[in-house]
N, CA, C and O atoms as a Tinker XYZ file with bonds, in Angstrom:
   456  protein
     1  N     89.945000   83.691000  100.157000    73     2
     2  CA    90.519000   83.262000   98.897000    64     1     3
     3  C     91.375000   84.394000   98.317000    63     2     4     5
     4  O     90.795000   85.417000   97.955000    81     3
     5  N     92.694000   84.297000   98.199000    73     3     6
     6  CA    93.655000   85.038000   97.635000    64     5     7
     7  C     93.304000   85.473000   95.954000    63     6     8     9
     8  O     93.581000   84.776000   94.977000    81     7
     9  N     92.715000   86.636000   95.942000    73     7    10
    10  CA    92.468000   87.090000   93.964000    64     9    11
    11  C     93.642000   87.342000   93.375000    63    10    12    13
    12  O     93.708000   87.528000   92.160000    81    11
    13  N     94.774000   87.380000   94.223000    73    11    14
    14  CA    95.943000   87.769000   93.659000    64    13    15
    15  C     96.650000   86.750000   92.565000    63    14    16    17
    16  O     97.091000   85.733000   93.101000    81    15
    17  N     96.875000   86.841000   90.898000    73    15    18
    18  CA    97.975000   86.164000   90.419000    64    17    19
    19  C     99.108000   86.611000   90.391000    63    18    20    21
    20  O     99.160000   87.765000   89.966000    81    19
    21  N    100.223000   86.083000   90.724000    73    19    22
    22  CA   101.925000   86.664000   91.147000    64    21    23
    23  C    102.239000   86.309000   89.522000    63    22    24    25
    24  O    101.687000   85.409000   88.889000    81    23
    25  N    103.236000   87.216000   89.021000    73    23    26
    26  CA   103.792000   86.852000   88.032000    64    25    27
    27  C    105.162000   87.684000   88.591000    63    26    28    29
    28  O    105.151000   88.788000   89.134000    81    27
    29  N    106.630000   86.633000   88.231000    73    27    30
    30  CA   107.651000   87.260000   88.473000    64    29    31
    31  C    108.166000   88.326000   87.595000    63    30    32    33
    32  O    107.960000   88.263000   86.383000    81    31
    33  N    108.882000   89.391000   88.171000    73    31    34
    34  CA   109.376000   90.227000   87.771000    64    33    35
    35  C    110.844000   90.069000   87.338000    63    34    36    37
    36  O    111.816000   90.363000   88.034000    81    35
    37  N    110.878000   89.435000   85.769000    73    35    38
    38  CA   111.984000   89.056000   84.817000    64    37    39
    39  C    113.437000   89.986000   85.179000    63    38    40    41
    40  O    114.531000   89.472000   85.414000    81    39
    41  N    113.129000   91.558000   85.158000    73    39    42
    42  CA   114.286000   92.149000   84.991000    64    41    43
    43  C    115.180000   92.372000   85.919000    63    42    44    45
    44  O    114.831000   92.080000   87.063000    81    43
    45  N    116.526000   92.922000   85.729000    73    43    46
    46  CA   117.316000   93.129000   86.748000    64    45    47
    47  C    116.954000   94.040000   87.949000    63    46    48    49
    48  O    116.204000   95.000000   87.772000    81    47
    49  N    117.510000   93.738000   89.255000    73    47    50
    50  CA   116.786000   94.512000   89.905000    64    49    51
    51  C    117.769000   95.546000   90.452000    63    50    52    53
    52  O    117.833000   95.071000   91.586000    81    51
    53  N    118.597000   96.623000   90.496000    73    51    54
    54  CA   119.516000   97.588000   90.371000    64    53    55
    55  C    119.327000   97.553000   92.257000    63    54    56    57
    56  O    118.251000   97.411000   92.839000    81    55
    57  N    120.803000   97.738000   92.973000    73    55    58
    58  CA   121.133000   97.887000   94.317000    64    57    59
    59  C    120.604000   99.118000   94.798000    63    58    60    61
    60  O    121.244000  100.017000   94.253000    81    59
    61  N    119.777000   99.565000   95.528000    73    59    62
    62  CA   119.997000  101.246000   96.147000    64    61    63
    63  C    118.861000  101.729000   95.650000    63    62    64    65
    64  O    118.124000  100.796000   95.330000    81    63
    65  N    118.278000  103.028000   95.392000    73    63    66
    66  CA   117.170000  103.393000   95.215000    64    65    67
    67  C    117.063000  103.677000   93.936000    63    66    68    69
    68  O    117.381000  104.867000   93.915000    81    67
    69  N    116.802000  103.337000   92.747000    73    67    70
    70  CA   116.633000  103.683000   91.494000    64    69    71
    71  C    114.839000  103.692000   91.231000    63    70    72    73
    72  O    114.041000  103.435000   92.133000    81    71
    73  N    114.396000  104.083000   89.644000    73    71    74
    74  CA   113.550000  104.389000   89.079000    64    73    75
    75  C    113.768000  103.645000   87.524000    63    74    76    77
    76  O    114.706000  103.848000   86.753000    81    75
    77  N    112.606000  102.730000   87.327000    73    75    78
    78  CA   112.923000  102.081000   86.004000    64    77    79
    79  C    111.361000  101.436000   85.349000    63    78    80    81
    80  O    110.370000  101.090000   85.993000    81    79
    81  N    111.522000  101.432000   84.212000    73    79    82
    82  CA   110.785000  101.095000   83.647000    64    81    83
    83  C    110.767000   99.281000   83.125000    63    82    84    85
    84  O    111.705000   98.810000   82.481000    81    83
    85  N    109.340000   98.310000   83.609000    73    83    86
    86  CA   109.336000   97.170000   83.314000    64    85    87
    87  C    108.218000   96.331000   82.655000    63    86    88    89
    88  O    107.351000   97.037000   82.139000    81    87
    89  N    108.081000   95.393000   82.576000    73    87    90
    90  CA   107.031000   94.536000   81.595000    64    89    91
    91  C    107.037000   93.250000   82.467000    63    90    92    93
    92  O    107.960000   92.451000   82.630000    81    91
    93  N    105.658000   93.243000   83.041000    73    91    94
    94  CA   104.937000   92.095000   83.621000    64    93    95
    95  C    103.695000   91.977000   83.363000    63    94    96    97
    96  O    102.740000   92.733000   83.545000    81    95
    97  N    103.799000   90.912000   82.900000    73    95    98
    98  CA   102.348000   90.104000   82.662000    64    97    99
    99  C    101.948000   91.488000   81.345000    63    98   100   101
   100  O    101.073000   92.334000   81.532000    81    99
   101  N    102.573000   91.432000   80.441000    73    99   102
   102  CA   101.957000   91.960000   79.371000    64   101   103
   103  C    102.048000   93.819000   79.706000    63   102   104   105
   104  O    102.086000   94.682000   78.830000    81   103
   105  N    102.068000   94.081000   81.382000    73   103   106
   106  CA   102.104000   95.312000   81.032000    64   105   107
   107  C    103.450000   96.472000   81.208000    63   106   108   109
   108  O    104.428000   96.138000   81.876000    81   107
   109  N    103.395000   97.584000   80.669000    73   107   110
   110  CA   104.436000   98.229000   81.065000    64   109   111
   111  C    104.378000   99.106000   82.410000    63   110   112   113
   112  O    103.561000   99.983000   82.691000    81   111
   113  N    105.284000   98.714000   83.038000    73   111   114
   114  CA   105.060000   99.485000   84.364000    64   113   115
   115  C    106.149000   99.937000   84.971000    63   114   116   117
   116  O    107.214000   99.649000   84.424000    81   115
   117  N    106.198000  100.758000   86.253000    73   115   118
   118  CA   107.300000  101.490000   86.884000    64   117   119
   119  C    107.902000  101.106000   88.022000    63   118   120   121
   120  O    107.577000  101.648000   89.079000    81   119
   121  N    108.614000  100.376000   87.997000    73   119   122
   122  CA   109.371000   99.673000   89.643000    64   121   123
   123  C    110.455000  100.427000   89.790000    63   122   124   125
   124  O    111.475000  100.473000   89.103000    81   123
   125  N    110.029000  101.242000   91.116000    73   123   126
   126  CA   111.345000  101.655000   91.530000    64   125   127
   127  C    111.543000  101.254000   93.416000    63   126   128   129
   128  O    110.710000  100.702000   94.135000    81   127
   129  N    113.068000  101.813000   93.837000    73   127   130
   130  CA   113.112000  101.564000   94.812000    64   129   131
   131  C    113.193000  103.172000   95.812000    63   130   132   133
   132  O    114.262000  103.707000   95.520000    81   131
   133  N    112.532000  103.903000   96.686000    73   131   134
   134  CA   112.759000  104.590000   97.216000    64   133   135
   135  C    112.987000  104.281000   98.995000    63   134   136   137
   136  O    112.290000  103.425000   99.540000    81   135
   137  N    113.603000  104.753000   99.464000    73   135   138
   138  CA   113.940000  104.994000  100.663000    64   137   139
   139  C    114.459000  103.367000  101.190000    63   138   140   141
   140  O    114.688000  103.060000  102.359000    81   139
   141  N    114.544000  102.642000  100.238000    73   139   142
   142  CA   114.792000  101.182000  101.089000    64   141   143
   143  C    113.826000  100.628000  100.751000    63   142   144   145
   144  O    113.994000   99.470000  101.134000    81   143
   145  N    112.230000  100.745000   99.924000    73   143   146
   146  CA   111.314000  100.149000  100.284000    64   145   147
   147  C    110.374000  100.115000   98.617000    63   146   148   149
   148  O    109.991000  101.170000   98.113000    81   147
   149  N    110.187000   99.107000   98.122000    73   147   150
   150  CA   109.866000   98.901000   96.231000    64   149   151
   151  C    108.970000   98.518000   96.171000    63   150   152   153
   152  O    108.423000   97.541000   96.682000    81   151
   153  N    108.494000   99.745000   95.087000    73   151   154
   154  CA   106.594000  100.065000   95.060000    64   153   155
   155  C    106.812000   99.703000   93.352000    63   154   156   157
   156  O    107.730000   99.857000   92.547000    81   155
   157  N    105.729000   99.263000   93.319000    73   155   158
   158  CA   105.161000   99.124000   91.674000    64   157   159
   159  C    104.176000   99.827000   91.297000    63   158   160   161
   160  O    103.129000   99.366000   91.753000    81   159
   161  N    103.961000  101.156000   90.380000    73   159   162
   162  CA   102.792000  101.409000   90.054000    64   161   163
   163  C    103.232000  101.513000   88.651000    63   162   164   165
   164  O    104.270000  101.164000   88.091000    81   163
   165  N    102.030000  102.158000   88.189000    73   163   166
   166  CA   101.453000  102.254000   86.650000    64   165   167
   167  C    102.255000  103.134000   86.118000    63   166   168   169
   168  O    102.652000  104.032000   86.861000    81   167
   169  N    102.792000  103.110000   84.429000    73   167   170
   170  CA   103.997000  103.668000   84.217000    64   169   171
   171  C    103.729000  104.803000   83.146000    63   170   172   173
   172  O    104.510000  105.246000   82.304000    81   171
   173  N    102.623000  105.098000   83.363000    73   171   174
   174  CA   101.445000  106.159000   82.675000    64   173   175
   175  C    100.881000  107.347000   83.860000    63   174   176   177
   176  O     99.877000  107.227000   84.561000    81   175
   177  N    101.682000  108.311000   83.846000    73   175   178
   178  CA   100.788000  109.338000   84.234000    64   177   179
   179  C     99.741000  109.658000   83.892000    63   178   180   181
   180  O     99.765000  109.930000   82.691000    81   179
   181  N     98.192000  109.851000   84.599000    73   179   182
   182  CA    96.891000  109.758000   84.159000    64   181   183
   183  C     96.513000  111.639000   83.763000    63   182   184   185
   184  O     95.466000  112.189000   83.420000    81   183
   185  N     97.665000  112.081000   83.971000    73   183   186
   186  CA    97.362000  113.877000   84.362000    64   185   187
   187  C     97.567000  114.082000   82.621000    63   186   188   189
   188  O     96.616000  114.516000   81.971000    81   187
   189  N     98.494000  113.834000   82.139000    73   187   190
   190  CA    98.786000  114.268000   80.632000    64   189   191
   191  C     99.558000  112.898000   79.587000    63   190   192   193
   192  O     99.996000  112.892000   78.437000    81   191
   193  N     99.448000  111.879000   80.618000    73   191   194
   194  CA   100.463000  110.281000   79.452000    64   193   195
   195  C    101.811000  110.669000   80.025000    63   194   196   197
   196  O    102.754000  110.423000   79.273000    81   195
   197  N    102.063000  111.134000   81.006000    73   195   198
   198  CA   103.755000  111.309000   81.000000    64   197   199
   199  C    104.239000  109.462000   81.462000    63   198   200   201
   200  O    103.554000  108.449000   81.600000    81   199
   201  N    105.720000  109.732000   81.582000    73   199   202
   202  CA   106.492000  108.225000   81.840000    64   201   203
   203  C    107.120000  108.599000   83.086000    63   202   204   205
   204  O    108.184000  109.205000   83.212000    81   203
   205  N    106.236000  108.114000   84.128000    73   203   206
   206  CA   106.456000  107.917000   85.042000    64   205   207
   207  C    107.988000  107.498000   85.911000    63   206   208   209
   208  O    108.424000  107.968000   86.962000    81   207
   209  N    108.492000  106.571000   85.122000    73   207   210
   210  CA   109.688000  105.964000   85.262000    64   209   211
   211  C    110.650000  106.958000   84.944000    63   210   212   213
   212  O    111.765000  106.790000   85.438000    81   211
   213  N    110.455000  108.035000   84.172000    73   211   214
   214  CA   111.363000  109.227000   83.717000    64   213   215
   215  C    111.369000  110.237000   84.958000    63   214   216   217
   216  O    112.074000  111.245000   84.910000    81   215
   217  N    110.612000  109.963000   86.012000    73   215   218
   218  CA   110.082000  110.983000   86.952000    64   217   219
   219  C    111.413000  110.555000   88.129000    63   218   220   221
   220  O    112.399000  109.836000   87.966000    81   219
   221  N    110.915000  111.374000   89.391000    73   219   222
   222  CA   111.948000  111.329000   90.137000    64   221   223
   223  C    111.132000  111.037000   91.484000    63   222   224   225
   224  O    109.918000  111.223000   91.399000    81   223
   225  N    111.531000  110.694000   92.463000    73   223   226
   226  CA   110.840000  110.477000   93.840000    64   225   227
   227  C    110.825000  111.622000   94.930000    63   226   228   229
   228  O    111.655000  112.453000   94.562000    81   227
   229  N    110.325000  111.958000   95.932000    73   227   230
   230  CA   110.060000  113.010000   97.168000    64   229   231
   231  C    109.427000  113.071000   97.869000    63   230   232   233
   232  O    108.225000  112.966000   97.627000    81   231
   233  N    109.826000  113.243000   98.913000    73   231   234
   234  CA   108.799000  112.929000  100.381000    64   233   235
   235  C    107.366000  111.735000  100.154000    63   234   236   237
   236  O    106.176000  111.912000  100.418000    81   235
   237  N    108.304000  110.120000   99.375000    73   235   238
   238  CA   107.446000  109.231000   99.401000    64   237   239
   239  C    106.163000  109.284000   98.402000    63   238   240   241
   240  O    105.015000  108.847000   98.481000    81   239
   241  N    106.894000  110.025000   97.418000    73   239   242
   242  CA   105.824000  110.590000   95.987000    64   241   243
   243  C    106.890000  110.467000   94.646000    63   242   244   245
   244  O    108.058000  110.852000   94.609000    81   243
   245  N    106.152000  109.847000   93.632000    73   243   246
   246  CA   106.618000  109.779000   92.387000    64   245   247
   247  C    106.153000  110.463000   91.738000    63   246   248   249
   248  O    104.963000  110.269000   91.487000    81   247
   249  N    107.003000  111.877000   90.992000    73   247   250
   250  CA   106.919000  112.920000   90.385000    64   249   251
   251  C    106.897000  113.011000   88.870000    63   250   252   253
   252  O    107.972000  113.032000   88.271000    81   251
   253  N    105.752000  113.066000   88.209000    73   251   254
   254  CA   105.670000  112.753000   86.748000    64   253   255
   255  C    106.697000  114.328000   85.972000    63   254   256   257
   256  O    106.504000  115.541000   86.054000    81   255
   257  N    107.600000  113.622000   85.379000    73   255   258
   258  CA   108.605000  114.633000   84.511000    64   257   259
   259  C    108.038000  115.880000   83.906000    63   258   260   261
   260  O    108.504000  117.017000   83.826000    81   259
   261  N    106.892000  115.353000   83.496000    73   259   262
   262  CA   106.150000  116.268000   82.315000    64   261   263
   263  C    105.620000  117.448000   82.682000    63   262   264   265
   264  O    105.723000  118.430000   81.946000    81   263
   265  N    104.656000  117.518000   84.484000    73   263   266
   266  CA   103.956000  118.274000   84.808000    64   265   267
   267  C    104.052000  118.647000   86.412000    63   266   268   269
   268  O    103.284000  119.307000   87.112000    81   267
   269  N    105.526000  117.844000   86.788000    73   267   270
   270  CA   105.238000  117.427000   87.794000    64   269   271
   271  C    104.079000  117.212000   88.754000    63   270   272   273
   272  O    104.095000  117.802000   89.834000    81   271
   273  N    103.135000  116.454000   88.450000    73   271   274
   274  CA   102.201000  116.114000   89.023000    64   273   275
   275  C    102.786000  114.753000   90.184000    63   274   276   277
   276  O    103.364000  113.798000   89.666000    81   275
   277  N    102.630000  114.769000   91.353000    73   275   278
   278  CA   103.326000  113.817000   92.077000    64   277   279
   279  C    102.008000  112.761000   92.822000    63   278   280   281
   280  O    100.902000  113.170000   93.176000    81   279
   281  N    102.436000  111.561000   92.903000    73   279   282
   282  CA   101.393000  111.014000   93.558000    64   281   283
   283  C    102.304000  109.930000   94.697000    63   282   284   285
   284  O    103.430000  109.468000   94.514000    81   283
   285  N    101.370000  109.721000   95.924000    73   283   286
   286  CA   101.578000  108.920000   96.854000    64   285   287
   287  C    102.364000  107.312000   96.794000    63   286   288   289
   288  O    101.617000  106.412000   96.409000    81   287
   289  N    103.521000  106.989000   97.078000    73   287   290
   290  CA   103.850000  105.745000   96.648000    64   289   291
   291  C    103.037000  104.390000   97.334000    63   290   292   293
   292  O    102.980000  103.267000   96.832000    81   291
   293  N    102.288000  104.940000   98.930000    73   291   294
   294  CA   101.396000  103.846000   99.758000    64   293   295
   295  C    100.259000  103.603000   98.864000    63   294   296   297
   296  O     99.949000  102.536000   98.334000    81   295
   297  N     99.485000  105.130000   98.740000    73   295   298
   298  CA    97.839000  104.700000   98.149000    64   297   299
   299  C     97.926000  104.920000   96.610000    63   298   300   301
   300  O     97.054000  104.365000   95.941000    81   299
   301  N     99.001000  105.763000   95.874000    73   299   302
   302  CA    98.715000  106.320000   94.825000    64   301   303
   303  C     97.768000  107.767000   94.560000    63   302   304   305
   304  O     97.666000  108.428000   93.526000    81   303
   305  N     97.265000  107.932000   95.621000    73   303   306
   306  CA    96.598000  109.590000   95.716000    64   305   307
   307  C     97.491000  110.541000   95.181000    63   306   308   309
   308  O     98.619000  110.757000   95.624000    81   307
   309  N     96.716000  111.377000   93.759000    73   307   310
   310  CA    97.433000  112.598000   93.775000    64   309   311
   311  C     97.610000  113.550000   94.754000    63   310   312   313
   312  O     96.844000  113.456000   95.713000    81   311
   313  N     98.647000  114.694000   94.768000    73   311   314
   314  CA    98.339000  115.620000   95.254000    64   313   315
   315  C     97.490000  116.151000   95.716000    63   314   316   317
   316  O     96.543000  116.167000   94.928000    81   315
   317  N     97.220000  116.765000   96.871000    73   315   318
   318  CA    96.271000  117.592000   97.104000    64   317   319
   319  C     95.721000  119.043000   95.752000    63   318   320   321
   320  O     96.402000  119.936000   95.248000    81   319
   321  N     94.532000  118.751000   95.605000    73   319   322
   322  CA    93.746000  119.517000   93.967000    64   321   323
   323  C     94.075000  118.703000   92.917000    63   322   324   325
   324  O     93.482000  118.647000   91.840000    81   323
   325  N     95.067000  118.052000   93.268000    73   323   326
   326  CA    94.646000  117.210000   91.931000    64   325   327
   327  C     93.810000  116.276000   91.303000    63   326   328   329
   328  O     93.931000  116.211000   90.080000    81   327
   329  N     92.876000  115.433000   91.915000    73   327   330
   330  CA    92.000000  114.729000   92.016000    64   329   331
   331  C     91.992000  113.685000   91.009000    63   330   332   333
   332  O     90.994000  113.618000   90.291000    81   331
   333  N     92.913000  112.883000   90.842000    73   331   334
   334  CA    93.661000  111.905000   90.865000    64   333   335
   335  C     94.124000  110.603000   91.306000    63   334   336   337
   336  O     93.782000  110.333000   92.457000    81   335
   337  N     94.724000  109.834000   90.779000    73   335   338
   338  CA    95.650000  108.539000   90.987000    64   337   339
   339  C     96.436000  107.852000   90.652000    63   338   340   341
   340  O     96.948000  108.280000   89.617000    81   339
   341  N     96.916000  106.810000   91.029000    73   339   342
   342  CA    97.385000  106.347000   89.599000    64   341   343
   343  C     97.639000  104.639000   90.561000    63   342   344   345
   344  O     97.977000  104.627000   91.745000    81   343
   345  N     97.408000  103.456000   89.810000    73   343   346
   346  CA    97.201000  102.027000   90.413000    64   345   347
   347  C     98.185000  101.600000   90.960000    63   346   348   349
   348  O     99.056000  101.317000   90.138000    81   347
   349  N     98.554000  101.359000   92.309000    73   347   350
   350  CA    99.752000  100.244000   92.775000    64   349   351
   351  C     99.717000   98.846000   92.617000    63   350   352   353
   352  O     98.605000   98.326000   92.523000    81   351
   353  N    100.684000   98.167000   92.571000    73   351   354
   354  CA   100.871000   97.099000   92.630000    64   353   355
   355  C    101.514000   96.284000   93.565000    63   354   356   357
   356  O    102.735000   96.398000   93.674000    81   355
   357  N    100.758000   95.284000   94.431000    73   355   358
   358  CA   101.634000   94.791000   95.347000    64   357   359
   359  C    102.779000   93.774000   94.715000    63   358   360   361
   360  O    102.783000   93.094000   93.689000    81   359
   361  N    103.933000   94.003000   95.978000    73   359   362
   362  CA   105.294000   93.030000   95.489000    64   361   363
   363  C    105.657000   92.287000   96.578000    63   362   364   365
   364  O    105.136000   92.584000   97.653000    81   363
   365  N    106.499000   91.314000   96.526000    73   363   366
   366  CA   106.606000   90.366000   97.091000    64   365   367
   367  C    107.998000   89.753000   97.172000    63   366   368   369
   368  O    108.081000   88.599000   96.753000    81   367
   369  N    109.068000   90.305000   97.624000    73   367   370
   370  CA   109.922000   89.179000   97.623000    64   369   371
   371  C    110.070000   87.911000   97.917000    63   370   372   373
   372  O    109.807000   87.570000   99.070000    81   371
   373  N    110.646000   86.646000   96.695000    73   371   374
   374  CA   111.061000   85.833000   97.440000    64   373   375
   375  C    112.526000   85.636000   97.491000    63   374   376   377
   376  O    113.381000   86.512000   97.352000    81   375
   377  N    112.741000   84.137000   97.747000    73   375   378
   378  CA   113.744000   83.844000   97.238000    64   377   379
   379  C    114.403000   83.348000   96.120000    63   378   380   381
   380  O    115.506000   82.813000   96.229000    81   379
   381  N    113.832000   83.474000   95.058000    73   379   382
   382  CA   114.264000   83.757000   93.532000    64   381   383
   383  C    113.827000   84.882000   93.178000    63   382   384   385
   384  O    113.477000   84.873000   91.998000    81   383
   385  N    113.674000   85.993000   93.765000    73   383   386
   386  CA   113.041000   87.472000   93.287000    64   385   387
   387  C    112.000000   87.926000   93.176000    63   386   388   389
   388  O    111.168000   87.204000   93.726000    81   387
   389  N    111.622000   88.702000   92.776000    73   387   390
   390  CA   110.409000   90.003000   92.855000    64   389   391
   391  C    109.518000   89.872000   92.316000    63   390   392   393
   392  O    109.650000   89.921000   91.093000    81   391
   393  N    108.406000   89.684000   92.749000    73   391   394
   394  CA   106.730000   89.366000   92.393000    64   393   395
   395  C    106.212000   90.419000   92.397000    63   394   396   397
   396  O    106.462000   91.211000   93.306000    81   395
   397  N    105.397000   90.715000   91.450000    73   395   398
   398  CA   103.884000   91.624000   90.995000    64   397   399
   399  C    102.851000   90.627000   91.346000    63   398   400   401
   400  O    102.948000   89.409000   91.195000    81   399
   401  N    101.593000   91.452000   91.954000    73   399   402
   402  CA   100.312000   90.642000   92.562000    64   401   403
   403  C     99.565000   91.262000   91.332000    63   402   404   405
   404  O     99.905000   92.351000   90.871000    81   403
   405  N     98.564000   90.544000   90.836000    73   403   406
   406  CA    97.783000   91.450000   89.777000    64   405   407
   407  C     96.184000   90.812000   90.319000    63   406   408   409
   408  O     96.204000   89.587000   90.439000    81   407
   409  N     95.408000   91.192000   90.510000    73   407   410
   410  CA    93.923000   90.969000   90.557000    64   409   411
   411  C     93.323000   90.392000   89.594000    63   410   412   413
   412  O     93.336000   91.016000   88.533000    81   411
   413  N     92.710000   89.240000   89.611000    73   411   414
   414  CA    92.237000   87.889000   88.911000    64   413   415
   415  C     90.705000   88.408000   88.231000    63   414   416   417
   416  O     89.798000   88.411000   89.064000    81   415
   417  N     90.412000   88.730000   87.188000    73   415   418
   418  CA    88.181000   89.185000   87.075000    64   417   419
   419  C     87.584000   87.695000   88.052000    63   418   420   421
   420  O     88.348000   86.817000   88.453000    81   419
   421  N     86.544000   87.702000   88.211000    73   419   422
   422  CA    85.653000   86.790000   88.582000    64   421   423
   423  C     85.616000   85.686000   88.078000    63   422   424   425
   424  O     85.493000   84.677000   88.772000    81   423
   425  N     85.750000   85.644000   86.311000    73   423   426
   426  CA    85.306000   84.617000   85.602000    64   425   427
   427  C     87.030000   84.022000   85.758000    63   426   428   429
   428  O     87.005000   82.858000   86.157000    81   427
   429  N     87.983000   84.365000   85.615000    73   427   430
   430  CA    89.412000   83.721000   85.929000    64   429   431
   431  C     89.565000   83.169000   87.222000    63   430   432   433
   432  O     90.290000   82.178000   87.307000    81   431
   433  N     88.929000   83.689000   88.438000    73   431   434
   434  CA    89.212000   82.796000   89.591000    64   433   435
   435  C     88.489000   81.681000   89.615000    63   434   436   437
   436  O     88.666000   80.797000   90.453000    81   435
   437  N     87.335000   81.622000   88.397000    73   435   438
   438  CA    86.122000   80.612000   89.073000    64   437   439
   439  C     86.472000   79.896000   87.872000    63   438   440   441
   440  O     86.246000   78.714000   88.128000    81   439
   441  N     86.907000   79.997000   86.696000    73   439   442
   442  CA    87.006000   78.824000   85.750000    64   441   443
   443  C     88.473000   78.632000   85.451000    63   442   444   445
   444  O     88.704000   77.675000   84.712000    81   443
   445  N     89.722000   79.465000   85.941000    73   443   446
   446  CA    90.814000   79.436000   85.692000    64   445   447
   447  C     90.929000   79.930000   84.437000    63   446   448   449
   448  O     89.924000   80.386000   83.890000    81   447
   449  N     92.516000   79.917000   83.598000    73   447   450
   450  CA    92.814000   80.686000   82.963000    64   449   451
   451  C     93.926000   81.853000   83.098000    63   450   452   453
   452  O     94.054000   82.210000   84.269000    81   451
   453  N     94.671000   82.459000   82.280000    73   451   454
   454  CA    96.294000   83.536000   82.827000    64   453   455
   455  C     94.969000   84.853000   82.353000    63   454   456
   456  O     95.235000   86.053000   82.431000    81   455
């Protein structure tokens, strides 16, 4: 059974590799595109509140502006010592555009409900 609810991703989606800040399903979050390949995570650095989306990308790591604290774009693992994370989000192209997967609680898959 799929826990995933898709909600589309409203905003424009910029050609080439950019870094931006967006709002799905109520939350604010960071879609960017690096190397060819568009990760969604959380748009809150957990190290000090930085904005993620203000950050820059490197060797497949999104670099928080503030402290540069960088974390993994596959798992979200900080740095090595940093002991850390920060949440991904799976995406989905279709063919009307770009899906966020968000994880359903228990009581929403079994009685329904957004």
């Amino acid at each position: 059974m799929d826990n995933l609810r898709w909600h589309k991703i409203e905003e424009d989606i910029p050609e080439g590799d950019f870094i931006k800040q967006v709002h799905v399903a109520g939350k604010k979050l960071c879609l960017l595109r690096n190397e060819g390949k568009v990760h969604l995570v959380q748009n809150t650095c957990p190290h000090a509140g930085g904005i993620l989306s203000g950050g820059w990308c490197q060797q497949n790591e999104i670099v928080c502006p503030i402290h540069r604290y960088s974390y993994n774009l596959d798992n979200g693992r900080g740095a090595e010592g940093q002991g850390d994370y920060i949440n991904i989000y799976p995406v989905r192209e279709e063919a009307d555009g770009l899906y966020a997967g968000f994880k359903q609680s228990l009581f929403k898959r079994f009685f329904g409900g957004d």
